[in-house]
N, C-alpha and C positions, 0 to 999 in steps of 0.2 A: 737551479738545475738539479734533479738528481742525480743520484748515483749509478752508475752504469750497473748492468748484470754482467758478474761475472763469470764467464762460461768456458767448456772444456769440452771436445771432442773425443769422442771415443769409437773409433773404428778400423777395422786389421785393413780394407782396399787403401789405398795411397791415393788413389781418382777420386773418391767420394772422400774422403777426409777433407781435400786440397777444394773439391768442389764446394763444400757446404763452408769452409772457412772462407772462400771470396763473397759465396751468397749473404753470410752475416754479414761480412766488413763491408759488403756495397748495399745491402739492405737493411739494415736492422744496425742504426746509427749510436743503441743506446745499449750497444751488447761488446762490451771487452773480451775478448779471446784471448783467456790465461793459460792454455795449455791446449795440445792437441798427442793424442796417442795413441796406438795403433794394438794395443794388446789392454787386456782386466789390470796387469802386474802395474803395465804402465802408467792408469790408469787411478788405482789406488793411489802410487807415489806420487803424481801431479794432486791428485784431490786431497791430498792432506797436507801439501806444499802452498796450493792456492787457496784452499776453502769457498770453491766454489760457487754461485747461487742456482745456477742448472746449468745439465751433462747430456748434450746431446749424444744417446746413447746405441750406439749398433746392436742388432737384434741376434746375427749367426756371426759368430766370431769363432773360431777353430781354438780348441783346447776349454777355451773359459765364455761361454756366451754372454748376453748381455743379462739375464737374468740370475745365472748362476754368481758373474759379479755385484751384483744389489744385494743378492743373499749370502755375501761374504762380509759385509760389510757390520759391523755390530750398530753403527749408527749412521744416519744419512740428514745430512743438514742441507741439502739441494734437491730442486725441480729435475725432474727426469723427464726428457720428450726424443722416444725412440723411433732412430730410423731406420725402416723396414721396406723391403721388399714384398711384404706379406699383406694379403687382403681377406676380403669376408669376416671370417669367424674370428679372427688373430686382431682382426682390429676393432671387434667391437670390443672382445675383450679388453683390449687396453685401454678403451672408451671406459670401459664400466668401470675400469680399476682408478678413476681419476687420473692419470697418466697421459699426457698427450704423447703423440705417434706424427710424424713426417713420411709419407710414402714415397720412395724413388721412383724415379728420379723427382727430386724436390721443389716443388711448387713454391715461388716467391711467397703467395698471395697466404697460402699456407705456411709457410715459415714465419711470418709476420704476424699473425695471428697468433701462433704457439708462443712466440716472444712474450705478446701482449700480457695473454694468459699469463705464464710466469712472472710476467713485470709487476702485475695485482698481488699473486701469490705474495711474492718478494716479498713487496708492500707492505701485507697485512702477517708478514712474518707468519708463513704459513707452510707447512712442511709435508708433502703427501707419504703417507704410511701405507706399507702395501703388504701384507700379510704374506709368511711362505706358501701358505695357502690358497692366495690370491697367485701368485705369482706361477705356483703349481697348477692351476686351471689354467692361466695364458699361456703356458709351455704347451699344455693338453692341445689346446686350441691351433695355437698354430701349427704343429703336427697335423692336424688332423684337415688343414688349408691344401696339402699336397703331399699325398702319402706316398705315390711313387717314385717321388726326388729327397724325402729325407724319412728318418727312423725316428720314431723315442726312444730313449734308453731310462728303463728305470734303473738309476744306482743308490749307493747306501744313502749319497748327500741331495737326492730329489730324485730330478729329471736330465739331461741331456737329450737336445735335436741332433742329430747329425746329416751329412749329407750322403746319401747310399752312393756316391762315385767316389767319397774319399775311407768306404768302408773295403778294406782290401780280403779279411777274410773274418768268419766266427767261430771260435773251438768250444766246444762244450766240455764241462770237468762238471761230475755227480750233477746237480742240480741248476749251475751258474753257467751264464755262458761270460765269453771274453769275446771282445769285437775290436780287430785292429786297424787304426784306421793309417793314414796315411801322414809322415812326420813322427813314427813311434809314438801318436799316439794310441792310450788302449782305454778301453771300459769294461768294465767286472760288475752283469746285471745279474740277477736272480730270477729273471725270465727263462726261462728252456731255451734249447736252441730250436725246438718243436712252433714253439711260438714264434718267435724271430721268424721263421721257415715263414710258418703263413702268413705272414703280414709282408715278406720283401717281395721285389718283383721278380717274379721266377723267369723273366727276358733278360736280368741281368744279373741273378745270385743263382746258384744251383750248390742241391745237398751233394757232395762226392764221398760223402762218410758219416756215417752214424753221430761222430765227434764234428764234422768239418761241413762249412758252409761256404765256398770262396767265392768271390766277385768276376765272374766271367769276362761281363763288357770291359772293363776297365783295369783288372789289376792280374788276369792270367797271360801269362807269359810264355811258356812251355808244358809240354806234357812229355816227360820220360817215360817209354815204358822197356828200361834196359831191366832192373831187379825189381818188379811189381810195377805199377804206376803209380808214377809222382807227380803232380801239377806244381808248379816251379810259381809263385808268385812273383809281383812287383818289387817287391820288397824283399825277395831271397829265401822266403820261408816255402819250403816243402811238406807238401799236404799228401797224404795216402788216399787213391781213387779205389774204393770199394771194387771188386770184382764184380761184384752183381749192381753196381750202378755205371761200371762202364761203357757199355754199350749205349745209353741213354744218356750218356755224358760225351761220348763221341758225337752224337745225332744232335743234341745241343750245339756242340761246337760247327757243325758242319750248316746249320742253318741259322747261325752270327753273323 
């Protein structure tokens, strides 16, 4: 008899963690489940505790994604077979990257087959390397599967996907913009906030200042207008409304 694979979960929902660990332990007889974890941090310290043989890996994780975690890694001794929400262009990519991919909700028939594949790998002691380069086209990619519901962000250490409903507002300083999102956290790109502008959906981001970008649908909260006007964010931060954008910031609001 061999050796089981042994495997680790890595994803921030608690539903699909809890779901894909019953799908292995009732289908996939010859797969140990040494670890499951819900964050990159977590993730790391189970994978060097267990030494795992593949990491079934979540694709949009809030803070550290599933890609950004692979590229923190200095060395990677395990099968990676990511599970994703994303289709088209996101998945062929991760086709061509040698990398198998689980699309949610999780297909048995395909879960068993991605097992296989890894159990050959294993076998023939065989390790898939995926270039930051390679990894930086799949980030492109699947961006670019639904531009409406999430951003790229270029920063110093790659790329960042985010979700434009947990982007609460963007300040521009000289050249960089800062984009905060929801949970403290921030990102620092070297994109304009000119750019950012044209690419978000102007139904749920509006400019209200030269510097300031805020999230209308989801993260404006009030408007003061006692000493100038302020838009009062989710998150407590107060934004200065341009005089000569207010009017058109008003008309915005009144047809949300």
């Amino acid at each position: 008899m061999s050796e089981k694979v042994k495997a680790v979960i890595v994803d921030d929902e608690e539903f699909a963690r809890e779901n894909l660990r019953m799908l292995v332990e009732d289908f996939c007889p010859d797969v140990e489940m040494v670890g499951i974890a819900s964050s990159a941090a977590m993730a790391r310290q189970i994978i060097e505790e267990q030494n795992p043989d593949l990491v079934f890996l979540d694709i949009m994780m809030p803070g550290e994604d599933g890609f950004m975690f692979l590229q923190s890694l200095e060395s990677r001794n395990f099968q990676v077979v990511f599970t994703t929400a994303f289709r088209d262009y996101a998945l062929k990519a991760i086709k061509e990257s040698a990398i198998d991919y689980l699309e949610k909700p999780i297909d048995i028939d395909d879960l068993q087959k991605a097992v296989d594949k890894v159990k050959a790998m294993v076998a023939q002691k065989k390790t898939t390397k995926v270039s930051d380069e390679r990894l930086t086209k799949i980030l492109e990619n699947i961006a670019l599967t639904n531009t409406v519901e999430k951003t790229v962000v270029p920063t110093k250490d790659g790329l960042a996907v985010v979700k434009n409903a947990d982007i609460i507002h963007l300040e521009a300083f000289e050249n960089y913009t800062t984009l905060y999102l929801v949970g403290g956290k921030k990102y620092v790109s070297s994109k304009s906030i000119k750019a950012f502008e044209d690419k978000l959906d102007p139904h749920m981001f509006f400019r209200v200042h030269k510097s300031h970008i805020i999230n209308i649908s989801h993260h404006l909260k009030e408007l003061h207008r006692g000493e100038g006007n302020i838009a009062i964010l989710s998150d407590g931060t107060q934004v200065p409304v341009a005089r000569r954008k207010l009017q058109e910031f008003l008309d915005k609001l009144a047809g949300i």
